[in-house]
C-alpha positions in Angstrom: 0.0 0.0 0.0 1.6 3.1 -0.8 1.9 5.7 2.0 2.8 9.6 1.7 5.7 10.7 4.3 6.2 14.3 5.2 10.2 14.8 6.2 10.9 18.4 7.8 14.2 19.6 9.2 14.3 22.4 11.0 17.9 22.7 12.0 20.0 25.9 10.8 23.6 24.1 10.4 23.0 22.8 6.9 25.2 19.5 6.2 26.3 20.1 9.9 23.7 18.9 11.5 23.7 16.1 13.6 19.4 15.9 13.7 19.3 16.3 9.4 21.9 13.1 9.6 19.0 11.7 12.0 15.9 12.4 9.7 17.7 11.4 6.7 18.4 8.1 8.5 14.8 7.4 9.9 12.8 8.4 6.0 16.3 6.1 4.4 14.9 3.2 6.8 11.4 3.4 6.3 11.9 3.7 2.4 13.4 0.2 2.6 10.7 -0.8 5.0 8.0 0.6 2.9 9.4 1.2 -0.7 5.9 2.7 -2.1 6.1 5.2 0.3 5.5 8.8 -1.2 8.1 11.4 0.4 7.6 15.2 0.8 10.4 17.3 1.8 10.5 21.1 3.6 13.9 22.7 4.6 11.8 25.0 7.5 15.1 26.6 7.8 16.3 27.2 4.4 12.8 28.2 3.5 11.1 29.5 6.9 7.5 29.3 7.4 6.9 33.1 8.8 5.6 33.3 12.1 2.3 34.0 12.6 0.9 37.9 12.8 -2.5 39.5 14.0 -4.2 39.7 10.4 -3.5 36.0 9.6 -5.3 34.7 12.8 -7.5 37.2 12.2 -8.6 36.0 8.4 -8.3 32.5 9.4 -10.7 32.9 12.0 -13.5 34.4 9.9 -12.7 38.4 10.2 -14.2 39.1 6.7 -13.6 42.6 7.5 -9.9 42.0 7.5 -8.3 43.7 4.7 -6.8 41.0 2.2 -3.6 42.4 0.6 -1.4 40.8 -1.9 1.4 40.0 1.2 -1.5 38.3 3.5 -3.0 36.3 1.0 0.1 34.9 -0.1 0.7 34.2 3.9 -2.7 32.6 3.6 -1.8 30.3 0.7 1.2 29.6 2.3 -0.4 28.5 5.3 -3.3 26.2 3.9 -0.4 24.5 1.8 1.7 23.6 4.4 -1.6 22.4 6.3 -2.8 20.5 3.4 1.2 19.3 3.4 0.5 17.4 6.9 -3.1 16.5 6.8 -2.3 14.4 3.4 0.7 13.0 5.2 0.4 9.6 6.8 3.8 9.4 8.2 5.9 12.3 9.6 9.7 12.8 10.3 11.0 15.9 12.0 14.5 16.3 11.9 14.5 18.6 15.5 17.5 20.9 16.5 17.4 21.9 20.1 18.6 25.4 20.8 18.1 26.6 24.2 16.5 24.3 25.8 13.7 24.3 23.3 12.7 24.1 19.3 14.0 25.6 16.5 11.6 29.1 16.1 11.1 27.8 12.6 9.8 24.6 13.7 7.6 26.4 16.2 6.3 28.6 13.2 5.1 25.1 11.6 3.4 24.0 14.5 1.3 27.0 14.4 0.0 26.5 10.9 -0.6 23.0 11.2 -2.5 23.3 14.9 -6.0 24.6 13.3 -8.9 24.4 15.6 -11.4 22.5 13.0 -8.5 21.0 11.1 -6.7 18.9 13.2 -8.6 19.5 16.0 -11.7 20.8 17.9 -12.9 22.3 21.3 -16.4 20.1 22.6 -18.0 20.7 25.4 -15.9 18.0 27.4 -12.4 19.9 26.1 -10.4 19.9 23.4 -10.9 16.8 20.9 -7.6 15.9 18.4 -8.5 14.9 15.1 -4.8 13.9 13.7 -4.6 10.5 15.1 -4.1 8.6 11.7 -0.9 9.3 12.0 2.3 8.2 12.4 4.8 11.3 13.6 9.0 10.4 14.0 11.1 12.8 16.1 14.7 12.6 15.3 16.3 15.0 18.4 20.0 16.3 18.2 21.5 18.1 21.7 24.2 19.1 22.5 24.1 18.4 26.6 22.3 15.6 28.7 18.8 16.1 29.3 17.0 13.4 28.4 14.6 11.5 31.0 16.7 10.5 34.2 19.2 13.1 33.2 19.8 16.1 36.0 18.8 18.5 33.4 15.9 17.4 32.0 13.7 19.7 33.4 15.3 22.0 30.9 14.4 19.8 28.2 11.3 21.8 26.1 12.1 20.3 22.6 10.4 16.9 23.3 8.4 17.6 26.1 6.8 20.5 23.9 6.4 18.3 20.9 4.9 15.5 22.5 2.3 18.2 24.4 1.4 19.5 20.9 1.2 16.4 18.8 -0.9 14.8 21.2 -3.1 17.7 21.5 -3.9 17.3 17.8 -4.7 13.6 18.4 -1.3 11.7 17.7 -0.8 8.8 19.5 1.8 7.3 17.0 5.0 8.8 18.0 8.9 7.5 18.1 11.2 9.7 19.7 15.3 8.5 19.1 17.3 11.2 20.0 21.5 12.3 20.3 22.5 13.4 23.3 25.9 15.1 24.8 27.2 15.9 21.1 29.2 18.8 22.0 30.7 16.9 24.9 33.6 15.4 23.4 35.4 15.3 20.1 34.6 14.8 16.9 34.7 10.7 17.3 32.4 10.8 20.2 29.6 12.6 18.4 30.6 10.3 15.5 29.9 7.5 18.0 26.9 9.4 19.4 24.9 9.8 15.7 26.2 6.0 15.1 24.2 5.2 18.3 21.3 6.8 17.4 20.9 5.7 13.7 21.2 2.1 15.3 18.2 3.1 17.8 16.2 4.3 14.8 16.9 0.7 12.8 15.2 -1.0 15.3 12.3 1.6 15.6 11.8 0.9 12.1 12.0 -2.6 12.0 9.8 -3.2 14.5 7.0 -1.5 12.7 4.3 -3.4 11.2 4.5 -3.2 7.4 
C-alpha cells in the first residue's frame, strides 16, 4: 500500500547537523521498509515558514472585514499548503534541533499552521478533541548536553516535552522519539559515535513496525 511521508528539518547548520543526519536516516529506513512510500520534503530553515501575525489569525478565523492584501493572502496560501502538506501526510519525520533548551523558532512557526482548531482539532463541550490521530509522527532529536529523562537537566528539556504536548493535543498517539544526546561533549569521534548510536536506535524503531 503506498503511503505519503512528510520529512521536515528544522535545523539551521546545513550539512552540519547532527538531527538532518537523523531524519535522513529514519525516512532512508522506512523507504526500505516501505518502498511505495510517497516522500515530501521542507527545509523549514532554508525556506522558513513566517511566524504567525495578527491579520493571519485574524482571516483565518473568519474576520471578513480584515483587509486582504497581496502579502496576506500569499501568507494565507502559504499557510493552507503547508496544512494541506500534513493533513495528506500519513507518516511524519522531523528532523529537531534543540537550541536553548527548546525548538528551533522555525519549527515552532510550523506547529502554528498546522495546529487549526477545526483542522486537526476541535474544542467540545468535554475539552479539546484531536483529530490527527491517523498518523504516524517520528522525532529525530540532536542536543548538544544531557537532558533526556533521568538526566539532572531534564527539566530544561522543552524540545520533546513540547512536541509530544502538541502532537498529542492534535490527536497523535503514533509517536517515536530517538534522539542524540551530549554531542558537544567530546570530540569529533564521540559525536561520530553518538549519531552512530542513534541511527542504530532508529533501525530497530523501524524494523519493529508493522509493514
Amino acid at each position: 500500500m503506498s503511503r505519503t511521508l512528510l520529512h521536515l528539518d528544522s535545523s539551521i547548520l546545513g550539512a552540519s547537523s547532527a538531527s538532518r543526519l537523523l531524519s535522513s536516516h529514519v525516512v532512508d529506513q522506512l523507504g526500505q521498509k516501505l518502498p511505495a512510500v510517497r516522500v515530501t520534503y521542507r527545509d523549514l530553515a532554508a525556506q522558513p515558514i513566517p511566524h504567525l501575525s495578527g491579520p493571519y489569525v485574524a482571516a483565518t478565523r473568519g474576520n471578513l472585514a480584515m483587509p486582504l492584501d497581496a502579502t496576506l493572502r500569499d501568507d494565507l496560501a502559504l499557510g493552507e499548503a503547508v496544512l494541506q502538506e500534513f493533513l495528506a501526510a500519513d507518516i511524519v519525520v522531523i528532523g529537531v534541533a534543540f537550541y536553548n533548551f527548546s525548538i528551533a523558532s522555525q519549527l515552532k512557526a510550523w506547529i502554528d499552521r498546522i495546529a487549526v482548531a477545526g483542522r486537526t482539532f476541535r474544542y467540545t463541550q468535554s475539552g479539546a478533541e484531536g483529530l490527527s490521530g491517523n498518523k504516524h509522527v517520528f522525532l529525530a532529536i540532536a542536543r548538544g548536553g544531557v537532558y533526556g529523562a533521568g538526566s539532572p537537566r531534564h527539566a530544561m528539556e522543552h524540545a520533546e516535552t513540547y512536541l509530544r504536548s502538541a502532537f498529542s493535543f492534535i490527536g497523535i498517539t503514533q509517536l517515536d522519539v530517538v534522539s542524540a544526546e551530549g554531542l558537544n561533549m567530546g570530540d569529533a569521534a564521540h559525536r561520530s559515535v553518538t549519531i552512530a548510536q542513534a541511527q542504530a536506535r532508529i533501525d530497530q524503531t523501524v524494523a519493529a513496525l508493522q509493514a
